[in-house]
N, C-alpha and C positions, 0 to 999 in steps of 0.2 A: 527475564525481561520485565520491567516495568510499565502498569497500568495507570490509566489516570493523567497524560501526560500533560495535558491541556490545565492541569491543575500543578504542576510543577515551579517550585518557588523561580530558579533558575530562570527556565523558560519566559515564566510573565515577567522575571526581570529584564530581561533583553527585549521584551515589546512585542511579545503574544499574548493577543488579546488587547492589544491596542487599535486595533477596527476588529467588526466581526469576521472570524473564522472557521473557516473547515478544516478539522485535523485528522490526519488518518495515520494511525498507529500500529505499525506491521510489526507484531514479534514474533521474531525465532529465536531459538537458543542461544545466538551468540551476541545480539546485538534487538537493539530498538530500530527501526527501519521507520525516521520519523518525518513524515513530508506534510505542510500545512499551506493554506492559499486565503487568500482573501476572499468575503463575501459581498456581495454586492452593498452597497453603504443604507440602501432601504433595510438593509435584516435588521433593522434595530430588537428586534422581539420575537418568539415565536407563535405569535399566535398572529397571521400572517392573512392580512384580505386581498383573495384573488378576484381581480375585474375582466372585467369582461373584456377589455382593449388591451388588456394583458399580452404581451409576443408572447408565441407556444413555448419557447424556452424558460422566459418567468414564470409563465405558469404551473409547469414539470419541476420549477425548482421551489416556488412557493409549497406546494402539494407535499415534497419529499421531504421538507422541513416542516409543516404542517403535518405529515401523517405520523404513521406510528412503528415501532422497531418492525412488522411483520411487512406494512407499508416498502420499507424504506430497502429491505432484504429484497424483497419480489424485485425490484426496480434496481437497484446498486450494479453497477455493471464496469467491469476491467476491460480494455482493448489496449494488447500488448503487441509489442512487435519486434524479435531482436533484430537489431541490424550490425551485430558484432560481435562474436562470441568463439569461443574453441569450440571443439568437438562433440563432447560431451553437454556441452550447454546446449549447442543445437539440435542434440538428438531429442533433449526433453522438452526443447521450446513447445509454450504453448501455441496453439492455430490462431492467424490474425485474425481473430473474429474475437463478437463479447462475448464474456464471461459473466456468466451471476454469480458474484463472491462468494454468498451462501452457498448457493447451490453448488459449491463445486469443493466441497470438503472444508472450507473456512469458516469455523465456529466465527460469527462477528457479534458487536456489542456496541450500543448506543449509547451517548451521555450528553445529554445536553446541559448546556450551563446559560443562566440566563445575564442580561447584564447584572453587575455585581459592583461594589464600592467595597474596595478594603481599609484595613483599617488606618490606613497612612492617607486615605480619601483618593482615591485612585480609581477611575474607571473600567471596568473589565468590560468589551463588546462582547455581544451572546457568542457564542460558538459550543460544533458539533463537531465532536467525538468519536470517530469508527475504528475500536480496536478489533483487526484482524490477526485471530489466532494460530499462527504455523505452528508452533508446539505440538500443541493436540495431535495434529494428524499425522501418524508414523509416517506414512509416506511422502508427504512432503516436506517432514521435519529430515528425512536422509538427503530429500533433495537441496534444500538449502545448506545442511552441513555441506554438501558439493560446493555449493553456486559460493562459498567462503570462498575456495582455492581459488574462486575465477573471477570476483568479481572485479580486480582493475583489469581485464581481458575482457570485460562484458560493454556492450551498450545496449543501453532496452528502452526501447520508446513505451508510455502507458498513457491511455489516457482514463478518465473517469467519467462515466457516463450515468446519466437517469433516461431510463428504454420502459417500453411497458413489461410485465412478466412472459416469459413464454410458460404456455403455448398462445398464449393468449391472442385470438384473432382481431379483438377491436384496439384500434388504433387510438391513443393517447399522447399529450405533449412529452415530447422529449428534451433533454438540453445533454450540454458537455459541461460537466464539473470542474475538471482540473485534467490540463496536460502538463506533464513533465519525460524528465529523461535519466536515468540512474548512466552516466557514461565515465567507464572505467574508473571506479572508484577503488582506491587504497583503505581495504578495513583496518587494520593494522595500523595507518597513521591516525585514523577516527579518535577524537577525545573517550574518556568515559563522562557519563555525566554523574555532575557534582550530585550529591547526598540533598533529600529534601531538606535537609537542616543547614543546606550551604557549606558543610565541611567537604573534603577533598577536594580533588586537584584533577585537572584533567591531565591524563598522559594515554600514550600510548597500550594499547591490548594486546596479551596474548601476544606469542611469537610468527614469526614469519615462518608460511611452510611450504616449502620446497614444490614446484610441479615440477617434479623430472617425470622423462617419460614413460618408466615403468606406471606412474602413479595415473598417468593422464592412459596409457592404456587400459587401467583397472575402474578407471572414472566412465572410461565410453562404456564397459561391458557392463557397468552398472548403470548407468544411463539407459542401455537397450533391453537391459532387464526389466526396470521400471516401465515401461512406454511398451514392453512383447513388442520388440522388434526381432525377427528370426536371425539366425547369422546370414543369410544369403543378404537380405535384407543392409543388414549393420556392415558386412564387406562392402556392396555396394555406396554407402554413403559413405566411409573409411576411403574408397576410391576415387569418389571425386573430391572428397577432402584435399 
């Protein structure tokens, strides 16, 4: 997967970075998992003054872009939710509740970029950069190899959150980052993206593969391996499947 994405010739061709943005850059081994949103038209900069009449939402989001990579980790927060999935995806599904990225085996990575003029006289808006690393982690680099076979089978609700750390008892501003939805998507029709140099072509990846159900039986048994769910356990959700 490729790093950096927020600097991709391509990309700023099509009009990222033509207002300020948040990008977030999920890589696994087979693909960029690339989702970006708009920021509020005040980010012009980062170096951001919070007022005191501030709503608790701009506050928590001045702060998050204002602080610093260790900052920005305690606070980052995923709330996932499948509402469609086979078998095996719902065995691993995570619990509706937040998740701290970091903390939950995702090496992440900060990049800010500040406004910028290229050389054709072009304005770039600031925007912030969070590569999350699925690679790295064996275990959930096996789970995503899964979640390939499923993913036009899949819908997942996510949203992005800025929460205080836990454990942490005192209460801090919070907001909501960015909601989206990954529903039933075709990897396989997905483009590649073109070369920083602009050469190639988008087509089609890698071939289509098969779920028959020897393979979707092999998927759940590795699904309830992953999560130690017992067979008593794994028959019963098998059953009201």
């Amino acid at each position: 997967p490729e790093v950096a994405m927020s600097t991709h010739p391509f990309l700023l061709k099509q009009g990222l970075r033509d207002t300020p943005t948040f990008v977030v850059n999920i890589m696994v081994q087979w693909a960029n998992v690339l989702v970006y949103f708009d920021l509020p038209e005040w980010l012009t900069h980062f170096d951001i003054v919070e007022n005191d009449d501030d709503p608790n939402d701009v506050k928590a989001i001045k702060r998050f872009f204002n602080g610093d990579d260790n900052y920005r980790n305690e606070r980052f927060k995923i709330l996932p939710c499948l509402t469609d999935g086979p078998l095996p995806v719902r065995i691993i599904s995570p619990p509706k509740k937040e998740l701290t990225v970091n903390g939950s085996g995702l090496p992440t990575k900060w990049i800010k970029h500040p406004v910028e003029t290229t050389p054709d006289g072009r304005v770039l808006q600031p925007c912030l950069e969070v590569e999350v690393d699925i690679v790295s982690n064996s275990t959930l680099r096996s789970i995503s190899s899964m979640l390939r076979r499923y993913m036009s089978s899949i819908s997942l609700d996510l949203a992005l959150v800025i929460d205080k750390p836990q454990p942490q008892d005192k209460e801090e501003p919070c907001a909501c980052l960015a909601l989206w939805r990954f529903d039933h998507i075709d990897v396989e029709s997905c483009p590649q993206m073109p070369s920083r140099n602009m050469e190639g072509s988008s087509s089609s990846s890698g071939t289509v593969i098969d779920s028959k159900a020897a393979e979707l039986r092999a998927d759940v048994r590795r699904a309830s391996t992953i999560v130690h769910i017992s067979p008593d356990e794994l028959a019963a959700i098998t059953a009201e499947a």
